[in-house]
Gaussian input, Z-matrix of N, CA and C with variables (Angstrom, degrees):
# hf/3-21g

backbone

0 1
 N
 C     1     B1
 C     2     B2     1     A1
 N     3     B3     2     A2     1     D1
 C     4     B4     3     A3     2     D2
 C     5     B5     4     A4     3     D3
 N     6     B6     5     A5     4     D4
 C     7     B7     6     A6     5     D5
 C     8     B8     7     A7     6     D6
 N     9     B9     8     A8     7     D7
 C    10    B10     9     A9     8     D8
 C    11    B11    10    A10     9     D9
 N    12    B12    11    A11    10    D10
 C    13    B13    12    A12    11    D11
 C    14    B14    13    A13    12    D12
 N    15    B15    14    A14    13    D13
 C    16    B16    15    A15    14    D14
 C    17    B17    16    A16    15    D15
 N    18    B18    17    A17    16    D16
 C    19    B19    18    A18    17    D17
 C    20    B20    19    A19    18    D18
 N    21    B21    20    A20    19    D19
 C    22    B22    21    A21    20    D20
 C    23    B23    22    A22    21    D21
 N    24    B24    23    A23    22    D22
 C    25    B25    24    A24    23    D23
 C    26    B26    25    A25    24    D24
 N    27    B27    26    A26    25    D25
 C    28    B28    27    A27    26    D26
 C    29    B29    28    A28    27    D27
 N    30    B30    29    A29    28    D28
 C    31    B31    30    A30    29    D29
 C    32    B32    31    A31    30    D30
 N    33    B33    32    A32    31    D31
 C    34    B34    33    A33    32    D32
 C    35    B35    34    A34    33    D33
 N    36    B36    35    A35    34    D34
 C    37    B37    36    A36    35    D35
 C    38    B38    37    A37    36    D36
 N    39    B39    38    A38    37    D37
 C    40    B40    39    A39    38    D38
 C    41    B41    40    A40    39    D39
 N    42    B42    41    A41    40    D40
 C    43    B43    42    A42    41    D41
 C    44    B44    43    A43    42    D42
 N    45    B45    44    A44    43    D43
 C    46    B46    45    A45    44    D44
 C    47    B47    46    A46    45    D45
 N    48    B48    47    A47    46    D46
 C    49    B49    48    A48    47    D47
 C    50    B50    49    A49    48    D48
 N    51    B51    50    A50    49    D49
 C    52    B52    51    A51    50    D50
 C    53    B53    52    A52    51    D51
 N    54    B54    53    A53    52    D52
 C    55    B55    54    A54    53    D53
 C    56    B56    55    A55    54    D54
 N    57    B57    56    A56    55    D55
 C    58    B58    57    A57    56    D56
 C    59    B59    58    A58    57    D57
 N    60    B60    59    A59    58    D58
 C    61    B61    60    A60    59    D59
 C    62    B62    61    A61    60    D60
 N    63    B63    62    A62    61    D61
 C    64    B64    63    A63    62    D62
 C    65    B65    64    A64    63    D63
 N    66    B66    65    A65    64    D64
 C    67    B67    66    A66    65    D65
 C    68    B68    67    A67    66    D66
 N    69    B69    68    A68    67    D67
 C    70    B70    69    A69    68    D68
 C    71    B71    70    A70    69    D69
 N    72    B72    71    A71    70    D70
 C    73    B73    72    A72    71    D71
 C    74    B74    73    A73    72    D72
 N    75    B75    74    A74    73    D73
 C    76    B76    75    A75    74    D74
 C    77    B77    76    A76    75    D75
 N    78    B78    77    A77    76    D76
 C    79    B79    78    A78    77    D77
 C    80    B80    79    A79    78    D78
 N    81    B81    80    A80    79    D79
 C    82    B82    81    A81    80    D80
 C    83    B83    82    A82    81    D81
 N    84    B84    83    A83    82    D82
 C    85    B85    84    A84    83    D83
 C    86    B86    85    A85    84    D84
 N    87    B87    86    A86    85    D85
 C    88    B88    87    A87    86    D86
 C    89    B89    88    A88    87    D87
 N    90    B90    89    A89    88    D88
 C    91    B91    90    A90    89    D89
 C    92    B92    91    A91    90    D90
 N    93    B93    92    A92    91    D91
 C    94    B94    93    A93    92    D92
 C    95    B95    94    A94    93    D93
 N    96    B96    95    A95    94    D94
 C    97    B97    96    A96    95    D95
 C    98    B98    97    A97    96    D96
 N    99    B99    98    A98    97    D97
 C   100   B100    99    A99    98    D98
 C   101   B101   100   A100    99    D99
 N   102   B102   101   A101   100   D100
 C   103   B103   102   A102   101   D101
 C   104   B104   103   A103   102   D102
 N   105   B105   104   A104   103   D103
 C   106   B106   105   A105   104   D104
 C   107   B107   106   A106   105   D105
 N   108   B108   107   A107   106   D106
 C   109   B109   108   A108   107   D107
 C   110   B110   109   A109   108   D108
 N   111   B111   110   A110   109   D109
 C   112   B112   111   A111   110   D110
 C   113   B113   112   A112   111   D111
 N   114   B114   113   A113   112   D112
 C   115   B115   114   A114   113   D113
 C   116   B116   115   A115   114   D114
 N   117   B117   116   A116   115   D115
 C   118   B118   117   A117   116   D116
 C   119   B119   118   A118   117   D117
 N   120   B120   119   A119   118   D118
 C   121   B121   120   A120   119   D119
 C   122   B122   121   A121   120   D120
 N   123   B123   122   A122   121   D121
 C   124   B124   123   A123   122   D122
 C   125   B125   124   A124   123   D123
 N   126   B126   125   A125   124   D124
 C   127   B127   126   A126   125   D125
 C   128   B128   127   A127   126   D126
 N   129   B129   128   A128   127   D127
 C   130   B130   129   A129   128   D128
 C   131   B131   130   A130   129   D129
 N   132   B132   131   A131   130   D130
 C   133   B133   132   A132   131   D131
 C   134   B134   133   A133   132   D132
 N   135   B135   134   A134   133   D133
 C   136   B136   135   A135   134   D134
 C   137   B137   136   A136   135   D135
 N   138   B138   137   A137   136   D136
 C   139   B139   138   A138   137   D137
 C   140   B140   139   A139   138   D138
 N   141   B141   140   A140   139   D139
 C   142   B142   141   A141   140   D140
 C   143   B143   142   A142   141   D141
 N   144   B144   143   A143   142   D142
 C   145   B145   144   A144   143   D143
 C   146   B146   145   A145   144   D144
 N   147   B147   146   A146   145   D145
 C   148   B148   147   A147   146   D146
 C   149   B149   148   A148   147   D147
 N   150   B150   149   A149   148   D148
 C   151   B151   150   A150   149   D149
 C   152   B152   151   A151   150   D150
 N   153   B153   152   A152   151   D151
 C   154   B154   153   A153   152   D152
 C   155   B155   154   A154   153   D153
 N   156   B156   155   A155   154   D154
 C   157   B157   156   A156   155   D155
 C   158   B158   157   A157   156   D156
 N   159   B159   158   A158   157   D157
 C   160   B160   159   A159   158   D158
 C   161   B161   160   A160   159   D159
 N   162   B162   161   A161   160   D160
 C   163   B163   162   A162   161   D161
 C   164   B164   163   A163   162   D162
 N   165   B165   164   A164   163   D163
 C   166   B166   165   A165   164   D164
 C   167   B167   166   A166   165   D165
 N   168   B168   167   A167   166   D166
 C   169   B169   168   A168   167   D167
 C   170   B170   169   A169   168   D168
 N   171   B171   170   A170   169   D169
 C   172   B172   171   A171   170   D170
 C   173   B173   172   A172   171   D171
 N   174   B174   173   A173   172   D172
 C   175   B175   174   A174   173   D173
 C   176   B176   175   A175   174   D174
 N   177   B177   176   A176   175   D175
 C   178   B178   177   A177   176   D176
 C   179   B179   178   A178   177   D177
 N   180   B180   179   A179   178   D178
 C   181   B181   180   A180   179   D179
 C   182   B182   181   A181   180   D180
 N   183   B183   182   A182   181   D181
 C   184   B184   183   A183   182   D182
 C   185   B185   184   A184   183   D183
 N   186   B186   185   A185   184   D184
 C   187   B187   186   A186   185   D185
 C   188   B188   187   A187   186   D186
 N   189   B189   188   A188   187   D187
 C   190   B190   189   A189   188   D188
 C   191   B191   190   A190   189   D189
 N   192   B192   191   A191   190   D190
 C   193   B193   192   A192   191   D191
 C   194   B194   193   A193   192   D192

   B1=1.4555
   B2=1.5225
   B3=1.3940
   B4=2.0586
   B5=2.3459
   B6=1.0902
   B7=1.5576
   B8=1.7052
   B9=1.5588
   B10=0.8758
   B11=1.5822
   B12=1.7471
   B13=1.1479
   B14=1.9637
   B15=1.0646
   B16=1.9738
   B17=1.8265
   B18=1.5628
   B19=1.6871
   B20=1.5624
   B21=1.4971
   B22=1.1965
   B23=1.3216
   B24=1.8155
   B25=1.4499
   B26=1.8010
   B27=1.8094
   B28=1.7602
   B29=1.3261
   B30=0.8109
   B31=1.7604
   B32=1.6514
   B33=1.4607
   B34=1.2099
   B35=1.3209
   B36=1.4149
   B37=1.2830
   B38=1.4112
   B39=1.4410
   B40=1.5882
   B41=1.6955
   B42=1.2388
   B43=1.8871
   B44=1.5553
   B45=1.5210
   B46=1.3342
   B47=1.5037
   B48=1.9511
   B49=1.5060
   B50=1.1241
   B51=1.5766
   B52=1.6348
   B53=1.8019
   B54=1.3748
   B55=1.4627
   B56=1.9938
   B57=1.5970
   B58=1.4937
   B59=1.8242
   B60=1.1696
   B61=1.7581
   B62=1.3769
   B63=1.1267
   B64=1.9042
   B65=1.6540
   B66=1.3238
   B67=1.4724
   B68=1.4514
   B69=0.7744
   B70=1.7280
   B71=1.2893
   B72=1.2758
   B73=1.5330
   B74=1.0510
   B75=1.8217
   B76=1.4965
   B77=1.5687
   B78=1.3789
   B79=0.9434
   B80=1.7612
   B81=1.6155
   B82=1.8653
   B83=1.0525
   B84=1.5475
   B85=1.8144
   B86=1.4268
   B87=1.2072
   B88=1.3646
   B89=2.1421
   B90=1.4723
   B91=1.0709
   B92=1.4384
   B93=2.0547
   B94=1.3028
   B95=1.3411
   B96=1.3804
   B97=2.0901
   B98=1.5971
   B99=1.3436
   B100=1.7933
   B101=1.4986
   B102=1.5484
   B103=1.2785
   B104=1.7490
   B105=1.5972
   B106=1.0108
   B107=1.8191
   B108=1.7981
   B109=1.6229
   B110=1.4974
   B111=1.3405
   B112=1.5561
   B113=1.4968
   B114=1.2875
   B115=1.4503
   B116=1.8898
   B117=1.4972
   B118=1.4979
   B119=1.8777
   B120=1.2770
   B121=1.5513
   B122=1.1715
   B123=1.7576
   B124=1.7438
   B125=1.0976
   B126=1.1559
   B127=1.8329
   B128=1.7819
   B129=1.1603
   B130=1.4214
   B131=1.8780
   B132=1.3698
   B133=1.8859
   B134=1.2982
   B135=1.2969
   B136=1.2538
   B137=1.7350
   B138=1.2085
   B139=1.8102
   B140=1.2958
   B141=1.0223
   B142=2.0981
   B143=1.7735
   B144=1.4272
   B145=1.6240
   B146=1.5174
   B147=2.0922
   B148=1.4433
   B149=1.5280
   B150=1.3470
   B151=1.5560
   B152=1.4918
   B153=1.2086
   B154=1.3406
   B155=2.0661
   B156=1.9159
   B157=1.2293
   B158=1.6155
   B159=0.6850
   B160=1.5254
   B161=1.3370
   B162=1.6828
   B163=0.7750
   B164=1.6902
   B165=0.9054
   B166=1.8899
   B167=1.6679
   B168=1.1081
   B169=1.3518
   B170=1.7051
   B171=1.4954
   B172=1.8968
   B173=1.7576
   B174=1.8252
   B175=1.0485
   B176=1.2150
   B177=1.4228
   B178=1.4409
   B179=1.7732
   B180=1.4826
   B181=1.1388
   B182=1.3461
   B183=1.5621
   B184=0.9648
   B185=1.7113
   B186=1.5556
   B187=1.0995
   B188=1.8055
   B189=1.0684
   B190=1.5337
   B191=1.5671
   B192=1.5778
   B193=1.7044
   B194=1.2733
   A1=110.00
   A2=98.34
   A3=82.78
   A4=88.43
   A5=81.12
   A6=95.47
   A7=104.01
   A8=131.13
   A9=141.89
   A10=126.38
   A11=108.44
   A12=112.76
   A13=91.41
   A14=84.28
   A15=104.74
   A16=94.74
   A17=99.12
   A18=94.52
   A19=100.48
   A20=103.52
   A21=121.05
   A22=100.86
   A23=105.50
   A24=116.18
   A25=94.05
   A26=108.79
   A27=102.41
   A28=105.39
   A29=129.90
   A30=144.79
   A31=95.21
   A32=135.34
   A33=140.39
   A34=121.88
   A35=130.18
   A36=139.85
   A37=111.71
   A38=112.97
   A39=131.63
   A40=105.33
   A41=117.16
   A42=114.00
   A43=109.77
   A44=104.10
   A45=149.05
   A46=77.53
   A47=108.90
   A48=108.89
   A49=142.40
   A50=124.28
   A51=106.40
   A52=102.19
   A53=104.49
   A54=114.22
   A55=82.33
   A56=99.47
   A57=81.39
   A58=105.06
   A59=122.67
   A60=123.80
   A61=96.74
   A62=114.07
   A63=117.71
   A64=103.04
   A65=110.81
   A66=108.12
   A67=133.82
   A68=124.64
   A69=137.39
   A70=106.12
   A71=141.98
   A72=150.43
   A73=144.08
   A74=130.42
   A75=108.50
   A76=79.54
   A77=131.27
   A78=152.83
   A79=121.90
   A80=98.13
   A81=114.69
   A82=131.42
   A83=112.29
   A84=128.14
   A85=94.14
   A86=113.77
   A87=115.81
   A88=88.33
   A89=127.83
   A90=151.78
   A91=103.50
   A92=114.91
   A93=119.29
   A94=111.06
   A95=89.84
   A96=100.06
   A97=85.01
   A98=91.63
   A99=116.22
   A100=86.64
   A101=119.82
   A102=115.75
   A103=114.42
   A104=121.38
   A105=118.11
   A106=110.18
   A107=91.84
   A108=105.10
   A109=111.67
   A110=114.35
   A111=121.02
   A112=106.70
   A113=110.66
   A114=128.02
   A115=101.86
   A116=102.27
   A117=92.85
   A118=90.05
   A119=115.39
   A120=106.46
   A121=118.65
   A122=111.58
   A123=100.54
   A124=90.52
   A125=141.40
   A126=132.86
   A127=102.32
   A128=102.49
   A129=100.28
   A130=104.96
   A131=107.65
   A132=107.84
   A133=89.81
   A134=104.23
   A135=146.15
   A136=149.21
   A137=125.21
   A138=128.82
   A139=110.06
   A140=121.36
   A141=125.79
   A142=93.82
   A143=103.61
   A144=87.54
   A145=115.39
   A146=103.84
   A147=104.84
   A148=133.50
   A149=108.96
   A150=121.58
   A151=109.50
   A152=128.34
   A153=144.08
   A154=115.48
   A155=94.38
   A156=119.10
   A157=117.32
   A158=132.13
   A159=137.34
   A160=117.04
   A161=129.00
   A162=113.23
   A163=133.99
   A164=84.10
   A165=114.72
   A166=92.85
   A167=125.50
   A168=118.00
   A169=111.96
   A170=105.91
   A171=103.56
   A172=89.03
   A173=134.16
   A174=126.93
   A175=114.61
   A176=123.56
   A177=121.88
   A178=116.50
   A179=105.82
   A180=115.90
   A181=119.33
   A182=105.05
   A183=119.38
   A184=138.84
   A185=96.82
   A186=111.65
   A187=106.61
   A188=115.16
   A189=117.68
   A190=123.98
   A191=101.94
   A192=129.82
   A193=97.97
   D1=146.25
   D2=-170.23
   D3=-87.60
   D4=-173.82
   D5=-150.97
   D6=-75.88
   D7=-14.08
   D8=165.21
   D9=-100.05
   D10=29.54
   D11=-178.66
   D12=-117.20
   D13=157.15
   D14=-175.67
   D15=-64.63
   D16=119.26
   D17=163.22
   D18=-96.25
   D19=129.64
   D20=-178.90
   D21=-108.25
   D22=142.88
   D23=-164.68
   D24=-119.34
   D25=159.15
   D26=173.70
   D27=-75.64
   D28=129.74
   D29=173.70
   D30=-58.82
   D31=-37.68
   D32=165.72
   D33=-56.68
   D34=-48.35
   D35=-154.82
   D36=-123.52
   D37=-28.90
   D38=-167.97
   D39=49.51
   D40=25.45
   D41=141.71
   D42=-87.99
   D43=147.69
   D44=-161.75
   D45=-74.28
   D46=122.19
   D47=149.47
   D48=-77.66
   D49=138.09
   D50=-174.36
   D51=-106.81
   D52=-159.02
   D53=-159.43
   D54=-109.66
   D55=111.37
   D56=164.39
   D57=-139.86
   D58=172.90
   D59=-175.99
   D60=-72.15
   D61=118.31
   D62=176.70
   D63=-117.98
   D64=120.13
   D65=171.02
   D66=-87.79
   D67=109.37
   D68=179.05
   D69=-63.06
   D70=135.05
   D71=106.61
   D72=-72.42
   D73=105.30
   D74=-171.46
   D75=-131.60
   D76=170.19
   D77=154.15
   D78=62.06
   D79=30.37
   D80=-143.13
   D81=40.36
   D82=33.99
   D83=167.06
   D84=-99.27
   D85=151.92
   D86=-177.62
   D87=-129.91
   D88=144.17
   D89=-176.84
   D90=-145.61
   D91=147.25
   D92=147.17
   D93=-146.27
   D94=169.56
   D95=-171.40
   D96=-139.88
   D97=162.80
   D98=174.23
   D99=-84.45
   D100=127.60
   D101=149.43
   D102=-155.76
   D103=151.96
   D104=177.30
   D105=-40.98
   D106=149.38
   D107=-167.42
   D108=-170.97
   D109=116.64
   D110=-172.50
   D111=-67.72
   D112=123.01
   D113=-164.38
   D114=-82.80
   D115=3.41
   D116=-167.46
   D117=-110.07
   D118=-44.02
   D119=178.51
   D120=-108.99
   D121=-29.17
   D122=173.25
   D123=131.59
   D124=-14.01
   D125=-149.28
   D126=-88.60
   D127=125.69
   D128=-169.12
   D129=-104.84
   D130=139.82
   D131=172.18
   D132=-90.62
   D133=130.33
   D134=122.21
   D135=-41.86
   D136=31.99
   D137=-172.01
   D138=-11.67
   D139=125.57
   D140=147.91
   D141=-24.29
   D142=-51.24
   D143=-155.12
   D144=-62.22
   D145=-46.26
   D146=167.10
   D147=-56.49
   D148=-18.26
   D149=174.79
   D150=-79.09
   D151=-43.93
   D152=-160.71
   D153=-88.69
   D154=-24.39
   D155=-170.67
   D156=-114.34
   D157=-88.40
   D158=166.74
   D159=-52.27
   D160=-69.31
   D161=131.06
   D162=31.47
   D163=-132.37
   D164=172.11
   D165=-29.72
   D166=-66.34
   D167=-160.34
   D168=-65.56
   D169=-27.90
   D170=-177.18
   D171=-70.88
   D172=-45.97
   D173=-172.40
   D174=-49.81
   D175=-50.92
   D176=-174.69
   D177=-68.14
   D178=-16.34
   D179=179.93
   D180=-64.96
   D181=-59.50
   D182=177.01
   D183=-72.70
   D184=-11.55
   D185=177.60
   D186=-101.45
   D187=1.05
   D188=177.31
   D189=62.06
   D190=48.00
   D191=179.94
   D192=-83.28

């Protein structure tokens, strides 16, 4: 993370998240993105923007919107 980005901690575990490849499955498509992810349970953040942005667009894709 460069040094002026927010270190975000797991609200579960309180370890520091890192950037790791997390794979998604929706619809038996399987997708992944680099995204922050607590290295102690797994729980990955999620952004409004990536939920709202990428996201949204593989759903509509895949669902034929």
């Amino acid at each position: 993370m460069a040094t002026d980005e927010k270190k975000w901690v797991c609200r579960k575990c309180g370890e520091p998240l890192v950037i790791q490849k997390t794979l998604f499955t929706y619809l038996e498509h399987n997708f992944s993105e680099n995204l922050p992810r607590c290295p102690k349970c797994g729980k990955v953040f999620i952004t409004p923007e990536l939920a709202n942005g990428r996201m949204t667009e593989v759903e509509c894709m895949l669902e034929g919107k």
